[in-house]
C-alpha positions as CSV (number, residue, x, y, z in Angstrom):
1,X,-5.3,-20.8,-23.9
2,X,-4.1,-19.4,-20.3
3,X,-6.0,-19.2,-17.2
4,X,-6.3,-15.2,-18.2
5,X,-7.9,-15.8,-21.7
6,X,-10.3,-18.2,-20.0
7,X,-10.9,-15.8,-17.6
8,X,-11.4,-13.0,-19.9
9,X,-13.8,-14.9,-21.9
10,X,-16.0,-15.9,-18.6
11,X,-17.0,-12.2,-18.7
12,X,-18.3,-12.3,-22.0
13,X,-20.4,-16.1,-20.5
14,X,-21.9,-13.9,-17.6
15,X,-25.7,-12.7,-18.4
16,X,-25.3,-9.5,-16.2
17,X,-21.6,-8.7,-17.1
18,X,-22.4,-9.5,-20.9
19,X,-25.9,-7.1,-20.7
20,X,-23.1,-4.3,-19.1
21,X,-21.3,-4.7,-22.3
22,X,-23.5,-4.2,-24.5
23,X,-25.6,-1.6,-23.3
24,X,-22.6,0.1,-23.3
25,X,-21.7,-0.1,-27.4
26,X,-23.8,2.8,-27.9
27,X,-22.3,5.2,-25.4
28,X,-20.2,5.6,-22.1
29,X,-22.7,5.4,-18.9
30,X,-22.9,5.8,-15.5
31,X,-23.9,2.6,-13.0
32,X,-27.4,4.5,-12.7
33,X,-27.5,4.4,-16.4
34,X,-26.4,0.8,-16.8
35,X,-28.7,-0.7,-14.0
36,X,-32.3,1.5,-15.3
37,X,-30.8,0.4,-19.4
38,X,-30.8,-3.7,-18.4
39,X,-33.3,-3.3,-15.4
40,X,-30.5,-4.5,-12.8
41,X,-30.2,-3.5,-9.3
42,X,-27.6,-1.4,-8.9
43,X,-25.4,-2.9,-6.4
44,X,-25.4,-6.2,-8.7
45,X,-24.2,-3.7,-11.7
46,X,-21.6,-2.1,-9.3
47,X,-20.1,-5.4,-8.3
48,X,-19.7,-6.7,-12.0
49,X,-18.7,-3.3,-13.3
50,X,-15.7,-3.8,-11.0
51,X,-14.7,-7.2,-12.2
52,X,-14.7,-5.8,-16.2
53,X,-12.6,-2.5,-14.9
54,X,-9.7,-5.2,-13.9
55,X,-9.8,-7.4,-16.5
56,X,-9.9,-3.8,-18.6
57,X,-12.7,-4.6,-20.8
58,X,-14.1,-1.1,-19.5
59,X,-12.3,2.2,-18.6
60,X,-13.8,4.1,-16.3
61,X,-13.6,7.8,-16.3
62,X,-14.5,10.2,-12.7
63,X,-16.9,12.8,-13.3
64,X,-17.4,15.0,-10.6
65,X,-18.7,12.2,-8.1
66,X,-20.1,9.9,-10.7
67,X,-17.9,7.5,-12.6
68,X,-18.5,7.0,-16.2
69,X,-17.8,3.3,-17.7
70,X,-17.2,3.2,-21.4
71,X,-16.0,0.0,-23.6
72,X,-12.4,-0.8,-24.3
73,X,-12.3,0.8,-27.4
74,X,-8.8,-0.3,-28.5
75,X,-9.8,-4.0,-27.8
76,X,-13.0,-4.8,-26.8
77,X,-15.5,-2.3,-29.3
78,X,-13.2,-3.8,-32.4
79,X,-14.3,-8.0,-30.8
80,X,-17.8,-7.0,-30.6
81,X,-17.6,-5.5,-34.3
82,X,-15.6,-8.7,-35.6
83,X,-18.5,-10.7,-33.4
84,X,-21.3,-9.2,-34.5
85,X,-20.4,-9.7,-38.8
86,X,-19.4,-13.0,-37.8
87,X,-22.7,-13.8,-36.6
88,X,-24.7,-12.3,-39.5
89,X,-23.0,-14.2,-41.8
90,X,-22.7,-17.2,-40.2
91,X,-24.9,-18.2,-37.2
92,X,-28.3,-16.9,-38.1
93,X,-29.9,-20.5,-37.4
94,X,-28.0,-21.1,-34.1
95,X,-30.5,-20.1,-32.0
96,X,-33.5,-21.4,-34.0
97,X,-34.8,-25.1,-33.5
């Protein structure tokens, strides 16, 4: 794996960047949206929002003066799908002790 995969997947390893990714499976939002959805402040939401936008696990969209921040949905919604039925079928005792 290259230094980009790893990088890539070190997004999906980050709490806040990970929460900004999911809250965002149901529907684009705006960084008001996202920081009241995980209860983030919104300059810590802003800072990460930027790191997935160039790594292009979000696209962002301008909306009059908001900007709207939806999931990759050529890449990133299909790896959530494929990670989701992976773990229903197969790690429902991971996190149990």
């Amino acid at each position: 794996m290259n230094l980009n995969s790893y990088m890539f997947f070190m997004n999906f390893a980050n709490k806040t960047k990970l929460e900004i990714i999911l809250s965002l499976r149901d529907k684009p939002l705006s960084v008001t949206e996202i920081a009241e959805k995980i209860n983030e402040e919104q300059s810590k939401i802003s800072h990460n929002l930027k790191k997935l936008a160039t790594c292009h696990i979000l696209e962002v969209k301008k909306e009059g003066k908001k900007r709207v921040y939806s999931l990759n949905k050529e890449t990133v919604a299909p790896m959530l799908n494929i990670v989701e039925k992976h773990v229903k079928k197969n790690c429902m005792l991971c996190g149990k002790k």
